[in-house]
C-alpha positions in Angstrom: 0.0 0.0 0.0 1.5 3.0 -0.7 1.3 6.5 0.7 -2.3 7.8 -0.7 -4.0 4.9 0.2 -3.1 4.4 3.6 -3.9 8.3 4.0 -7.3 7.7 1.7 -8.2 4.5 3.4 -7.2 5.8 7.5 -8.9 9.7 6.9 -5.5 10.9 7.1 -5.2 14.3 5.2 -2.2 16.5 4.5 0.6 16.6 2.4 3.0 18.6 4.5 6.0 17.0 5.1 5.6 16.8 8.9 2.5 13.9 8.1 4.1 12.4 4.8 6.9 11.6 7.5 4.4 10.0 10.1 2.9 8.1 7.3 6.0 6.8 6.5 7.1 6.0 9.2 3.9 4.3 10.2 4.5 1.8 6.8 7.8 1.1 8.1 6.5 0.0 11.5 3.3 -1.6 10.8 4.2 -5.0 9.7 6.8 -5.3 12.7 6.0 -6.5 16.1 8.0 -3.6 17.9 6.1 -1.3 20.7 5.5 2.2 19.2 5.4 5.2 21.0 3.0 7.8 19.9 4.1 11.7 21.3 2.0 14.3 20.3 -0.8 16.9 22.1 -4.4 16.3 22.7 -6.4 15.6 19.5 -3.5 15.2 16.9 -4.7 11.8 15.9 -2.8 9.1 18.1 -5.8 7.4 18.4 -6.3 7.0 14.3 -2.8 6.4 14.0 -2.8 3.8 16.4 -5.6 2.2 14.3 -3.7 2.3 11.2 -0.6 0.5 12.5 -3.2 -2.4 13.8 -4.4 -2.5 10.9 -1.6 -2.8 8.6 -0.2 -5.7 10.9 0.4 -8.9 10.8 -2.1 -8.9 13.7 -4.9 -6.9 12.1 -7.0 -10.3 12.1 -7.2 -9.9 15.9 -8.4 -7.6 18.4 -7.3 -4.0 19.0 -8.0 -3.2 22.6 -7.9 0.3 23.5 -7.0 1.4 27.4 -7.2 5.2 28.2 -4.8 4.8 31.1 -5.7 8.5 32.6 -9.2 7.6 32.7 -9.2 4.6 35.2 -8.6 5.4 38.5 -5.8 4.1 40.5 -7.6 1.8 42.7 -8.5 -0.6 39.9 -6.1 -0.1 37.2 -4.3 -3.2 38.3 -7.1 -4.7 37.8 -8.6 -3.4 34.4 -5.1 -4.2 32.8 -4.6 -7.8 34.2 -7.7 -8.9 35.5 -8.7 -10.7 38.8 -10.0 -13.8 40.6 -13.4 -14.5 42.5 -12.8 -12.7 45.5 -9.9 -10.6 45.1 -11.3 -7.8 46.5 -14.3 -6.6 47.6 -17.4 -6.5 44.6 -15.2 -9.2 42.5 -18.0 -11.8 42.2 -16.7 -13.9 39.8 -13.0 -13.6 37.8 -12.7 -11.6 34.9 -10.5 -10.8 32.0 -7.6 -7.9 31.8 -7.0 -6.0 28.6 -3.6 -7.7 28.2 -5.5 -11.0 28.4 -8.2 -9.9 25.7 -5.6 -8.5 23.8 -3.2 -11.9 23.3 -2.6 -12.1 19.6 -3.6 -8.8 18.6 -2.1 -4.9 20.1 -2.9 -3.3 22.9 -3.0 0.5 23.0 -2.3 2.4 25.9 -3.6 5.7 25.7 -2.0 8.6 27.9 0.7 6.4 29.2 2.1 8.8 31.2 -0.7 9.0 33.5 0.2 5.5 34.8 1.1 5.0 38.7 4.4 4.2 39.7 3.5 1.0 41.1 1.7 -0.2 38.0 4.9 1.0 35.8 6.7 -1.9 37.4 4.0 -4.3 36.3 4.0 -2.9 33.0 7.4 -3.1 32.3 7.7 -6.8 32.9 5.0 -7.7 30.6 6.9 -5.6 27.9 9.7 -7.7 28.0 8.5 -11.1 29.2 4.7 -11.1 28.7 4.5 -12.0 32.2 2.4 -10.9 34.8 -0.3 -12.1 37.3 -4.3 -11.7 37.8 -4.8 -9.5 41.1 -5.5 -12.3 43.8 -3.2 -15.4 41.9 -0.3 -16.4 42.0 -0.3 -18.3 38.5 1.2 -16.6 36.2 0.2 -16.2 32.8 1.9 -15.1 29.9 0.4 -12.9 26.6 1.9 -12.2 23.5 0.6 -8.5 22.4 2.1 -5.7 20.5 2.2 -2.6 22.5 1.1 0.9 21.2 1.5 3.5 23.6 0.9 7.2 23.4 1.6 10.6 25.2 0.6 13.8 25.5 3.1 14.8 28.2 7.3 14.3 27.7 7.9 11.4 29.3 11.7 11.7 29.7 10.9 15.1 31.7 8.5 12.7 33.5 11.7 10.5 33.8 13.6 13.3 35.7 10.9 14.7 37.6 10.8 11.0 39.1 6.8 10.5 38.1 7.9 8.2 35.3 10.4 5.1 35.5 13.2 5.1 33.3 13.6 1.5 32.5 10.1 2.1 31.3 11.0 4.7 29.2 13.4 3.3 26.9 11.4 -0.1 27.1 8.6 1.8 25.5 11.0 4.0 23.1 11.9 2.1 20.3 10.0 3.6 18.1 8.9 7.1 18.7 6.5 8.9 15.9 5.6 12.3 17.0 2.5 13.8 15.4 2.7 17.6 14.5 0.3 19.8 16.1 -1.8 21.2 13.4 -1.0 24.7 14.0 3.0 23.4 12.5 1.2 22.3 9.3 -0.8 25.4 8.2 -1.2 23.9 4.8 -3.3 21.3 6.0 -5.6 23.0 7.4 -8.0 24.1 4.4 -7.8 20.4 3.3 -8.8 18.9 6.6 -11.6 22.0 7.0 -13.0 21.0 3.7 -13.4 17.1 4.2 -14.8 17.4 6.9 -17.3 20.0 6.0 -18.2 17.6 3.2 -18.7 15.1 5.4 -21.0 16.8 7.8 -23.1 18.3 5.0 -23.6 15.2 3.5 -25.0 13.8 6.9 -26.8 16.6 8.1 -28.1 17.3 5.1 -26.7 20.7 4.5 -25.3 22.8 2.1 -22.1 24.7 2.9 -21.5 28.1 0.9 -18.2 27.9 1.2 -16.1 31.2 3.1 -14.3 34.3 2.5 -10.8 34.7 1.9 -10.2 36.4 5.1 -12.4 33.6 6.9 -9.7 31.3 5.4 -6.7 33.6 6.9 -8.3 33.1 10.3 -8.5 29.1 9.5 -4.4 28.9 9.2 -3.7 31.6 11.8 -5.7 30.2 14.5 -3.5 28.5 16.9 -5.8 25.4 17.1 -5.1 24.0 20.8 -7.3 21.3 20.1 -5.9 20.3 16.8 -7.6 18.2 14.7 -10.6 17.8 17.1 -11.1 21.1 17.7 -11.3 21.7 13.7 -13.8 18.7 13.1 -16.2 20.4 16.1 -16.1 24.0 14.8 -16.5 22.1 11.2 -19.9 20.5 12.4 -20.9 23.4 14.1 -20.5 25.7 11.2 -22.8 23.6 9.0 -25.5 22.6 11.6 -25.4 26.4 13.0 -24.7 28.2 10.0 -26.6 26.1 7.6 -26.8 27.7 4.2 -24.6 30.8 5.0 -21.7 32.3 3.5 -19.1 32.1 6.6 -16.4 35.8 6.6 -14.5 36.2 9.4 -16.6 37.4 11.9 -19.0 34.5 11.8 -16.4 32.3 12.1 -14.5 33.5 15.1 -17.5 32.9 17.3 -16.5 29.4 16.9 -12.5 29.8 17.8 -12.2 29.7 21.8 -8.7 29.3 21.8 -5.6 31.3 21.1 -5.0 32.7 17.6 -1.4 33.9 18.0 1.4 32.5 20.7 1.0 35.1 23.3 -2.3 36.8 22.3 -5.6 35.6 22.3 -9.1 35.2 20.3 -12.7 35.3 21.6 -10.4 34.8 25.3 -12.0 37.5 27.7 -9.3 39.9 29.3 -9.7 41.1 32.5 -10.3 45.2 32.6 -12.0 48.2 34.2 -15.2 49.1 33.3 -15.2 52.9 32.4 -19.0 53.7 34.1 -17.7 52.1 37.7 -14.4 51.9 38.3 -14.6 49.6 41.5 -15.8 46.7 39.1 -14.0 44.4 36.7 -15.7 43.4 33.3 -14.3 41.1 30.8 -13.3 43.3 27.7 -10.8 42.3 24.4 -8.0 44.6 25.4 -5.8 44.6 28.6 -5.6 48.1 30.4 -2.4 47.3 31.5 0.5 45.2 33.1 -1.5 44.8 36.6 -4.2 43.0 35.2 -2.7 41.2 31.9 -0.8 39.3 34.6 -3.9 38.6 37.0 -5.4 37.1 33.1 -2.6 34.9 32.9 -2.8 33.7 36.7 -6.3 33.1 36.3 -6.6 31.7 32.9 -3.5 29.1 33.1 -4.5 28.0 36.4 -6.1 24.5 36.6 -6.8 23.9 40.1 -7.2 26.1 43.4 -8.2 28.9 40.9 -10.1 30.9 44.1 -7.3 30.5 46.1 -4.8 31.9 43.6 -7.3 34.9 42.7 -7.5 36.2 46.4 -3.9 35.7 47.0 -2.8 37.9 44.1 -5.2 40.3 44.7 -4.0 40.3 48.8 -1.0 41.4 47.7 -1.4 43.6 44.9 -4.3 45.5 46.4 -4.2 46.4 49.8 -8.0 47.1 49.6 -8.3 44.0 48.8 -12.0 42.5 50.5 -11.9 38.8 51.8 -15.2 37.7 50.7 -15.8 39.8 47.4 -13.4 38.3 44.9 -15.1 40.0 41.9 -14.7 43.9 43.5 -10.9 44.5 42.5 -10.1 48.1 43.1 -9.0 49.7 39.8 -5.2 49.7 38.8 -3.2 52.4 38.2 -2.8 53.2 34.1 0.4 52.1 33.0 1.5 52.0 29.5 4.3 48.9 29.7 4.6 45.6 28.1 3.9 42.9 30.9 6.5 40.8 29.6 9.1 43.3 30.5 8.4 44.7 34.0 11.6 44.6 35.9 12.4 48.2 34.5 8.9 49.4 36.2 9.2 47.0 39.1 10.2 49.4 41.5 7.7 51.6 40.7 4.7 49.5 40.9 5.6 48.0 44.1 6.0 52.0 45.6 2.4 52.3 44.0 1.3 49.3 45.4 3.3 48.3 48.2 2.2 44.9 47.7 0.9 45.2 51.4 4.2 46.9 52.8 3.6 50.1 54.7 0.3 50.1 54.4 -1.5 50.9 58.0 -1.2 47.9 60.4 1.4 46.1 58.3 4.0 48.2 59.8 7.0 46.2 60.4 9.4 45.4 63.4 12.4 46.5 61.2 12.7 49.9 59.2 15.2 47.6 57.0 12.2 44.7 56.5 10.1 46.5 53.7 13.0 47.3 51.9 14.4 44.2 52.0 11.1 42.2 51.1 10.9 44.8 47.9 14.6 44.0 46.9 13.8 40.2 46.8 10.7 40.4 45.3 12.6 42.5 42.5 15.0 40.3 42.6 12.3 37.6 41.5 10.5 39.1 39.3 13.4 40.6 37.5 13.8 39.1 33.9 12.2 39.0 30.7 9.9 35.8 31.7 7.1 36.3 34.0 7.3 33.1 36.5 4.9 30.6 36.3 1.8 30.4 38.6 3.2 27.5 40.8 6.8 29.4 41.2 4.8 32.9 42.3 2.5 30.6 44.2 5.5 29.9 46.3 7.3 32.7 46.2 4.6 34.5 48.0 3.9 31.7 50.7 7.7 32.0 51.3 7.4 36.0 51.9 4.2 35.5 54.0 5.9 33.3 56.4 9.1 35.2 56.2 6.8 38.4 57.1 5.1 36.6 59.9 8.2 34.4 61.1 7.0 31.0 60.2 3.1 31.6 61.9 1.1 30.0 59.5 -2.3 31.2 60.8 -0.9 35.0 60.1 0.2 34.0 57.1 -2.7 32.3 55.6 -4.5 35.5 56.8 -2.5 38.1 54.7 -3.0 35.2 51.8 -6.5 35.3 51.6 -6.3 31.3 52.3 -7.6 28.7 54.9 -4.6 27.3 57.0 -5.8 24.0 55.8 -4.8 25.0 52.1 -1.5 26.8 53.6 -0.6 23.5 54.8 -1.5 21.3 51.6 0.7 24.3 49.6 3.8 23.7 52.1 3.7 20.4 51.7 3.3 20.8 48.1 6.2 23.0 47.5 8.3 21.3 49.8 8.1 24.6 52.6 8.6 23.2 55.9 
């Protein structure tokens, strides 16, 4: 089979270079029994490519079992991947089956490999190498003969040094890496991918597409895509159920991009700002006012958990005015005219302005040298042409609460604008003891 087909047969469209290499490379592979490590971000394809190199195999007459490994929780993966006896725990009525059991003969494909606890990495290893393992309550041990697909969203060797991922594992699961392109590094695809699947969804909706202007296009191949592939087959359907007979321009389309458009900037992304009629209230607007809250945006839009606790302790510190249990009432910044990803020339002066809680009444400090001192380090910090990332000023300003308050953790939690009980999960977190 040669290129076209597979591409024709599989729905996988492009001609860039970056997929004629992953086609390739998936022709080379297929009819081999080595394990196959897919790398690429969420909605890239792994899932269709993992398909393809089933199906191309000398195993394609035999099961393809598919295991999202993030998706089962830790409690019972053991058991999902190898089985069980009657008995084994509590609820297991009867034995049953593991994936690698209902796989024997044909490929298993672990989805989101890096998601898999340390404890069941151990287990997984050995039945790369040996097909061994055991059913969870027996001590028989059985034996499988799979080929392994595995794929990641995450690095794994980062994984590897960060200690969440074994590295015996890793370059047991490494011998073949293919790395799908995101589709944002294969512009050229785009168009081609848009247009098959709006002929697809027409044809099953019953729908007629009237096609879209050139700028509408422009937008298509500038849009950063974050979820790739998927992300362009959703706003596909939606355009032709939604938009049914209508010439799509530009700004009908872009009510269907939520993502980012350019590294750095956004699209259809609300940005935090003043309103102009009240200037003790915060309204989502397109533009950012300025430094202050640009960063505040990026805390709150990159943060995945704790997202409260991160809002009131940013504002705690930037705004001394700053009221517990009103979140939403921010008092206005001061107008600046700077480029938040420059600020240590105006760092100085925003921390006079704001004081960050120094000086203000009853913070006064012990020491005429402390306030100073806390400035110069959090200059110090700050200082650079990257602004930190939310887990690094997370901790930096845990580590200057306790400092202030000389290690008492209820003070501290106080001037945070956080329960001691999350103080104590963030020390532990970071390692602050």
């Amino acid at each position: 089979m040669d290129r076209e087909a597979l591409q024709e047969r599989f729905g996988i469209t492009g001609e860039s270079s970056a997929i004629r290499q992953v086609v390739d490379k998936i022709m080379q592979v297929s009819e081999t029994d080595m394990t196959v490590l897919l790398q690429g971000e969420s909605g890239v394809g792994k899932d269709v490519t993992a398909r393809a190199i089933h199906s191309l195999s000398k195993r394609k007459r035999n099961d393809l079992v598919i295991v999202n490994c993030g998706a089962i929780p830790e409690g019972i993966i053991e058991s999902e991947l190898f089985g069980h006896e009657k008995g084994a725990f509590t609820g297991a009525h009867e034995a049953r089956k593991g994936y690698f059991e209902k796989a024997d003969n044909g490929t298993i494909f672990l989805d989101e490999i890096g998601d898999t606890p340390k404890n069941i990495q151990v287990k997984l290893l050995r039945v790369l190498e040996s097909g061994e393992y055991f059913r969870v309550g027996s001590s028989k041990l059985m034996k499988t003969d799979v080929r392994v697909v595995a794929a990641t969203n995450k690095d794994l060797w980062e994984l590897v040094q960060e200690g969440e991922f074994r590295e015996d594992l890793y370059y047991r699961l490494d011998t073949v890496k293919i790395k799908l392109p995101p589709l944002r590094d294969r512009k050229e695809d785009i168009i081609p991918i848009f247009r098959q699947f709006v002929t697809e969804f027409s044809s099953k909706y019953d729908s007629v597409f009237q096609g879209f202007s050139d700028e509408a296009k422009e937008l298509l191949t500038s849009y950063r895509w974050p979820g790739n592939v998927r992300e362009l087959k959703n706003v596909a359907e939606q355009l032709v159920v939604l938009e049914k007979s209508q010439f799509i321009d530009k700004d009908r389309l872009q009510k269907y991009l939520k993502g980012r458009q350019h590294l750095g900037s956004t699209d259809n992304l609300p940005i935090l700002s003043r309103k102009e009629q009240n200037e003790d209230e915060f309204s989502f607007d397109k533009e950012p006012p300025n430094a202050e809250s640009g960063i505040i945006y990026r805390a709150l839009l990159e943060m995945q958990t704790d997202i409260s606790d991160l809002k009131k302790m940013l504002a705690k510190f930037l705004y001394s005015s700053f009221a517990d249990k009103d979140v939403k009432a921010l008092p206005s910044p001061v107008p600046r005219d700077i480029d938040p990803n420059d600020i240590s020339s105006h760092l100085q002066g925003q921390f006079d302005s704001y004081s960050l809680g120094i000086n203000q009444p009853g913070n006064k400090s012990n020491d005429d040298d402390e306030p100073a001192e806390e400035i110069n380090e959090m200059q110090d910090f700050f200082d650079g042409k990257e602004i930190p990332s939310i887990e690094e000023a997370e901790k930096f300003l845990i580590e200057q609460a306790l400092k202030r308050y000389e290690g008492n953790r209820r003070k501290a939690s106080d001037a945070l604008g956080v329960s001691e009980r999350t103080l104590y999960r963030k020390l532990d977190q970071y390692g602050l003891q």
